[in-house]
N, C-alpha and C positions, 0 to 999 in steps of 0.2 A: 763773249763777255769780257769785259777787263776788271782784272782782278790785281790788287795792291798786298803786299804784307806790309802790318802796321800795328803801330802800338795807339789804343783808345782807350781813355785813359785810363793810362801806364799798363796795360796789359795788352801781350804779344794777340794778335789776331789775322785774318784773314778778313779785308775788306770786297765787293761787288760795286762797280761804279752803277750806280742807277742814274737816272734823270730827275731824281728829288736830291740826292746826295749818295754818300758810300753808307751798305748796308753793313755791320758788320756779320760776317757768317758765322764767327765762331760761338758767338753767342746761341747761336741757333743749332748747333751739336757738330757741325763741321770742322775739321781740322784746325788747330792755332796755326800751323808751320804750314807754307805751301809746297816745301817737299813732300809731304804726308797727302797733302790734297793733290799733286803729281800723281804719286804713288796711286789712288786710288781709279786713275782712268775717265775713260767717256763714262763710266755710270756716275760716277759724283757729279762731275758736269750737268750731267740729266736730272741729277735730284735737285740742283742749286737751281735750276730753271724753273723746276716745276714748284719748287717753294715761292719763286720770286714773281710767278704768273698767279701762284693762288692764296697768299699773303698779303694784307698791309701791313708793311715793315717800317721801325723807327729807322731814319737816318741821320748821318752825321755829315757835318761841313766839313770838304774838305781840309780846313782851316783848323779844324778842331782835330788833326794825325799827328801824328808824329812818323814819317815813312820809314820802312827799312828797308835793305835791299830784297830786289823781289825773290831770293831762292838763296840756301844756303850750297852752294856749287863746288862736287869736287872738284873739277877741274873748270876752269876761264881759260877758252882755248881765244886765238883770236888769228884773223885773216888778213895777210896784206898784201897791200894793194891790189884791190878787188873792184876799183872803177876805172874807166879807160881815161879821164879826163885829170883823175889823181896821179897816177902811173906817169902822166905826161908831161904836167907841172912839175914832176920831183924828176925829171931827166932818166926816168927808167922805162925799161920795155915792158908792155904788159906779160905775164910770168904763163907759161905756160902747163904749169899746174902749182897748185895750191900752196902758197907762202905762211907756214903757222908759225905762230910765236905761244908764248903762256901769259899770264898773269897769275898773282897768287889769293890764296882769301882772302889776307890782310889789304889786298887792293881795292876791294869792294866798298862803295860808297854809295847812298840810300839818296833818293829823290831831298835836293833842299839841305844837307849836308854839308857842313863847309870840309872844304881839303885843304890840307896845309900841304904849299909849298915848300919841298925843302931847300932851306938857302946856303947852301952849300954847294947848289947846282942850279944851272939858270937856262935858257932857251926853253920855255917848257910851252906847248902847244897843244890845241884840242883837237879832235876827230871825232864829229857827229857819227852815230854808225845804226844799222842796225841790228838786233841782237837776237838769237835765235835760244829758246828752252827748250831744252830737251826733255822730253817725258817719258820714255822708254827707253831701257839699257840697248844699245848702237854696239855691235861689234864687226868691223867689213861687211857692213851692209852697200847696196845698189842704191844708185840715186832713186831710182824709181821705188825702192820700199821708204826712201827718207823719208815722207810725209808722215808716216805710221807712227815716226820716232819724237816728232817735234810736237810738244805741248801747247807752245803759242811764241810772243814777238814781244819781244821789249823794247828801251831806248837807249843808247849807250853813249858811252863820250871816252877815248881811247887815250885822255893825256899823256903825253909823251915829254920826256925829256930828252930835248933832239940831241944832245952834246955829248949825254950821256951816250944815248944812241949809237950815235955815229963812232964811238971807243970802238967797235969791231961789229965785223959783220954780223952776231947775234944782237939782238936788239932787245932784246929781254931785262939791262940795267938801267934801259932809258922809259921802261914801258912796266915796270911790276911795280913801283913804289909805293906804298900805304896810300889808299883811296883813289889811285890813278884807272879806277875802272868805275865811278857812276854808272847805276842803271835805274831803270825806272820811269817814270812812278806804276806804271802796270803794266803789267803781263796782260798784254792780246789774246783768246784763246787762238788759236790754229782754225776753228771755222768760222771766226769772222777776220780774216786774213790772210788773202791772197797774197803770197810773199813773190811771184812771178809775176803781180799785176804791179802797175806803176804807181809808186808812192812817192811825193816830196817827202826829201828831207834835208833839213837846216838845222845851220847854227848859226846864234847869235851872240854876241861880243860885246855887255854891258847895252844891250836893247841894238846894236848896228848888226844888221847879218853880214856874217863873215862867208858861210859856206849854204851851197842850193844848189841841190842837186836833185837825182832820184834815182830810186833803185833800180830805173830799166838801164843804166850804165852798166851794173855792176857786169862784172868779165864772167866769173863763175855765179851759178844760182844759187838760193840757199839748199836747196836738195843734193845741187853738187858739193858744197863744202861741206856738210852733214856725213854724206859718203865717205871721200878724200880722209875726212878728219877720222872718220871709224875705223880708217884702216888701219891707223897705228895709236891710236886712243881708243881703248873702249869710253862710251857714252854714257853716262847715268842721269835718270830721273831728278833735275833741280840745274846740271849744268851747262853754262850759257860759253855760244859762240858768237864773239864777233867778228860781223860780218866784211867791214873794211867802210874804207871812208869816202866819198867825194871829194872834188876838187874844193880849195880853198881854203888848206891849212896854209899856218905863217910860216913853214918851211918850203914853201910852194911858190914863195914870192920870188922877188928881187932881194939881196942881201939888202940893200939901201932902205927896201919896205917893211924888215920885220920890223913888229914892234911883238914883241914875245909876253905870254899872260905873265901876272902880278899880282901880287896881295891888292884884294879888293876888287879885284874883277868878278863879273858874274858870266854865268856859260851859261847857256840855255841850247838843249837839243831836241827840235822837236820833228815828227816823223807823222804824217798824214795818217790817218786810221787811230793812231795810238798814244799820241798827247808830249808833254812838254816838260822834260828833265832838267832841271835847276840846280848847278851846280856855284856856291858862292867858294871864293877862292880866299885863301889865309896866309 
C-alpha cells in the first residue's frame, strides 16, 4: 500500500493512497505519526487492509494535503555512489564497499515544499535516489535478515552543494543543509516492492529530464546497504537510507555544460512503483 503523512485539514494524520483518492487513517483510530504506525508491524498493516476491503470510506483529493515528510528519522544515513554509470561520469571507481555520509533532521523536506537556496553558496545539484525505511531496530545484521528490517520505499532527492562538497573529502557541508533531503510523497510498503526488481527512476529539471536510470545499476542492493549501514549505525523504526543516485547530475557534465539549480527551479523525482516528489526551489 502507499502510505503519505499529512496534514488534513490542519491536523497531523496518516493518509492510504486508494484509487478514489487518499483515505485519511487516523480518523479511523489509527496512528497520527507514521513512526507509531512503524512501530506497530505487519498487524496494523493487516488491520488497514482489512478496513479498506470492508468499508466505504470518505476521500480526499490529493490537492486538498498539505504533505509532510514521510517519518520523523533519527538518523538520514545516505549512500554514495551506488550506480556504475554515476561512479563513472564523476571520474571515480566504483567503491568497493559502502560509501556513508549523514544528513540531519533539520534537512528534511516534505513532498511540494519549497527549499531555500542558501546564497552564500552556489554549484548546488539534484540526485534522484531511492530511499529505504526502516521498521525494525538494525543492529549488524546479515544481508539476508535485511528484508525483516525495512518497512517500505520512498522518493528522495540528495541536493548537494558541490563546492561546498568538494572543501574535503567529508562531504557532509555540502550535503546536510536545512531541506537538502526531500522525500516523499509515500512510503511504498515492503510487499508491494521489490526493491531487487527493475525500477526507472528520474528526474526532471523544470518538466526537461535531466537523470534516467534504474535501479538494476545500482553496485550494492538495498539488502546490502541495510547490512553494511547496521554495522556501525544501529537502525530504528521511522529511519531513511539513501540509496545513491544514477547518472545525470550537473557535476557529471562537462565544466562548459553545468548550468547549476536556482531560485525558481522545480525538481521532480519520480521512481516507477512509487510516484512523483516535487521539489520547488527558493
Amino acid at each position: 500500500m502507499k502510505l503519505c503523512s499529512c496534514l488534513i485539514e490542519d491536523a497531523p494524520c496518516i493518509g492510504v493512497k486508494t484509487n478514489e483518492g487518499i483515505v485519511n487513517l487516523s480518523a479511523l483510530g489509527f496512528p497520527s505519526r507514521m513512526n507509531e504506525l512503524i512501530e506497530g508491524g505487519a498487524s496494523i498493516l493487516t488491520r488497514i487492509t482489512d478496513v479498506l476491503a470492508t468499508q466505504a470510506l470518505p476521500t480526499f483529493s490529493e490537492e486538498r494535503l498539505k504533505y509532510l515528510p514521510v517519518t520523523e528519522p533519527k538518523k538520514i544515513i545516505c549512500k554514495g555512489l551506488n550506480y556504475k554509470a554515476h561512479a563513472e561520469e564523476t571520474g571515480k571507481s566504483a567503491p568497493e564497499h559502502p560509501v556513508f555520509f549523514s544528513k540531519f533532521s533539520d534537512a528534511l523536506a516534505a513532498h511540494n515544499q519549497p527549499v531555500k537556496l542558501p546564497p552564500w553558496l552556489d554549484a548546488f545539484d539534484h540526485e534522484a535516489e531511492l530511499v529505504i525505511v526502516i521498521g525494525k531496530s538494525a543492529y549488524n545484521i546479515t544481508a539476508a535478515k535485511a528484508h525483516e528490517h525495512i518497512f517500505g520505499y520512498t522518493c528522495g532527492n540528495d541536493l548537494s552543494a558541490r563546492r561546498a562538497q568538494a572543501l574535503s573529502e567529508q562531504w557532509l557541508c555540502g550535503k546536510a543543509l536545512p531541506g537538502f533531503a526531500p522525500v516523499g510523497p509515500y512510503i511504498v510498503t515492503a510487499d508491494y516492492f521489490d526493491p531487487n526488481g527493475s525500477h526507472g527512476i528520474y528526474c526532471d529539471l523544470n518538466g526537461v529530464r535531466a537523470q534516467s536510470g534504474n535501479t538494476d545499476d545500482m553496485i550494492f542492493s538495498c539488502f546490502e546497504i541495510v547490512s553494511a549501514a547496521s554495522r556501525f549505525f544501529p537502525l530504528s523504526p521511522g529511519d531513511l537510507i539513501f540509496t545513491g543516485t544514477p547518472a545525470g547530475v550537473i557535476v557529471g557534465r562537462k565544466k562548459e555544460d553545468r548550468v547549476w539549480l536556482k531560485p525558481g527551479d522545480v525538481v521532480d523525482v519520480t521512481i516507477d512503483g512509487i510516484g512523483t516528489l516535487t521539489t520547488p526551489l527558493v
